[in-house]
C-alpha positions as CSV (number, residue, x, y, z in Angstrom):
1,X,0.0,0.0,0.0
2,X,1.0,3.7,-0.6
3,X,-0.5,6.3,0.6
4,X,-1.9,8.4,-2.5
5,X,-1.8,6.2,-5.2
6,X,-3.5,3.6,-6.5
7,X,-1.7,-0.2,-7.0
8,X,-4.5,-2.1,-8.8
9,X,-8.0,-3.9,-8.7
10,X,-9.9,-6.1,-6.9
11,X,-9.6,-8.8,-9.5
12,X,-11.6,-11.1,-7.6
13,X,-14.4,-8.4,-7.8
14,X,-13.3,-7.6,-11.0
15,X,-13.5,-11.0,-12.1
16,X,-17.2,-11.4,-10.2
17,X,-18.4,-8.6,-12.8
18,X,-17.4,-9.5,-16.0
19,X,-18.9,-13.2,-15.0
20,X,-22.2,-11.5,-14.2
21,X,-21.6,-9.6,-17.4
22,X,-21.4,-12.6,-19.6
23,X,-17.7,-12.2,-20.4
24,X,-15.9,-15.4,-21.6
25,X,-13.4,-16.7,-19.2
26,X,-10.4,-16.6,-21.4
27,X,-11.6,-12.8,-22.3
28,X,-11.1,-11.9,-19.0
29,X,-8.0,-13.5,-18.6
30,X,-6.5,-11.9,-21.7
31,X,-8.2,-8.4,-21.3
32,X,-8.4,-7.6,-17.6
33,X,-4.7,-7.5,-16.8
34,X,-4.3,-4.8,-19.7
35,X,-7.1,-3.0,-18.9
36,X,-6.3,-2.9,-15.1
37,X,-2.4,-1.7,-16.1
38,X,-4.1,1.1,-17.8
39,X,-6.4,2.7,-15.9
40,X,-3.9,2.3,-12.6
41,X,-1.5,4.6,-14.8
42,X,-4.0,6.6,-15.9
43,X,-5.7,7.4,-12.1
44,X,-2.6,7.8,-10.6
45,X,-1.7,10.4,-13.2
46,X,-4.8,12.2,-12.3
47,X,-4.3,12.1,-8.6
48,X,-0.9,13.2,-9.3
49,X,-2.1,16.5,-11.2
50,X,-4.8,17.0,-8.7
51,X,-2.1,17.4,-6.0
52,X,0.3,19.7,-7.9
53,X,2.7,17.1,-9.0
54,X,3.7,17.0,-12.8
55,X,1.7,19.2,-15.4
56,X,1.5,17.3,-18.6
């Protein structure tokens, strides 16, 4: 854990929803890991531009 950012998902919660959703089990495993990669980069980005850290 650090304090301010953002490490990744719940995959198991993650996982939960796309099975609700219908999503094929090897979809998941093939797109969930990428998908999680990216929006932990992109929301730690944010927060970082929120708090006056880099501008760009």
């Amino acid at each position: 854990m650090i304090p301010g950012a953002v490490l990744g998902w719940d995959m198991g919660a993650a996982l939960a929803m796309a099975r609700a959703l219908g999503v094929p089990p090897l979809a998941m495993a093939e797109l969930l890991p990428v998908i999680e990669a990216v929006m932990v980069s992109k929301l730690n980005e944010q927060m970082d531009q929120s708090h006056g850290g880099k501008t760009g």
